[in-house]
C-alpha positions, 0 to 999 in steps of 0.5 A: 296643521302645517305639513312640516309637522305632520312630517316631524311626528312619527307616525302611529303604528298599532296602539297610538293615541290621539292628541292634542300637540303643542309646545311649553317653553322649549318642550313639545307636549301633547295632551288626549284628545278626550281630555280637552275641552277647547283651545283659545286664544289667552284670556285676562288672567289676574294673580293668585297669591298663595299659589305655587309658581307655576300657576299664573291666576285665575281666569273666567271660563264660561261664566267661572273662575278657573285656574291658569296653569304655566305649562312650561314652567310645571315641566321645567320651571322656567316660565314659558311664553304663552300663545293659547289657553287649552282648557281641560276638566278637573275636579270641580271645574275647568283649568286652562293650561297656558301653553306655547303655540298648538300644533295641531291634532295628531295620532302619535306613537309613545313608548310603553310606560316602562319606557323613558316614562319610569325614569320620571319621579315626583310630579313629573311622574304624576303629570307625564303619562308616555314620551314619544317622538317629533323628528329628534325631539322627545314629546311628553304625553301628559295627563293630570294637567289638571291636578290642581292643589287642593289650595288654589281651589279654595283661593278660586272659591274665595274669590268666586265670592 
């Protein structure tokens, strides 16, 4: 991780969380660190249809489809360049979430969830867990990347056979 951004995250005082950082599209976003399997570089990924936009197909991790998750384009709608894979456990497998560059491991302060956290609703609500802070920038904590539709699921299966 380059010294300018151990600058630009606010350090941890008291409770802070240990995370993975990123960046999806124009947002920086981090995800715990328990929540990770690995990072790599971005795999094949073949098209999936009959899946909401912001996942980009499938792909086979260790032996085994997974789905592949735009995660800029789940935050803003906007699809995001994509420079790694972080692979995350869901449900019945992994998910790699296609993101911008990763920055780095870093212990980040967050706001209590009461905080700017509660003005979220819908899927922001489910997906953001605390907003916290790289210089004048908001980073979104996520968790739950890996609520993959029942349906993208079963279109993973499908093709699996």
């Amino acid at each position: 991780m380059s010294e300018q951004f151990d600058q630009l995250v606010a350090p941890a005082t008291g409770a802070g969380v240990v995370a993975l950082v990123f960046r999806a599209g124009p947002l920086y976003c981090a995800l715990p660190l328990d929540e990770i399997v690995e990072t790599m570089r971005p795999l094949r990924t073949r098209p999936l249809a009959g899946t909401p936009p912001y996942v980009r197909g499938l792909t086979i991790m260790r032996g085994a489809p997974a789905p592949v998750i735009d995660v800029a384009r789940l935050l803003t709608g906007v699809e995001g360049e994509i420079a790694r894979y972080v692979a995350v456990q869901a449900g019945p497998g992994l998910v790699a979430c296609a993101t911008g560059p990763v920055l780095g491991v870093q212990k980040i302060r967050v706001a209590p969830p009461e905080g700017p956290a509660a003005l979220f609703t819908g899927v922001s609500k489910a997906l953001i867990a605390a907003v916290g802070t790289v210089g004048t920038d908001p980073l979104l904590l996520l968790r739950s990347v890996g609520a993959v539709p029942d349906e993208v699921w079963e279109a993973a299966g499908e093709v699996a056979a």
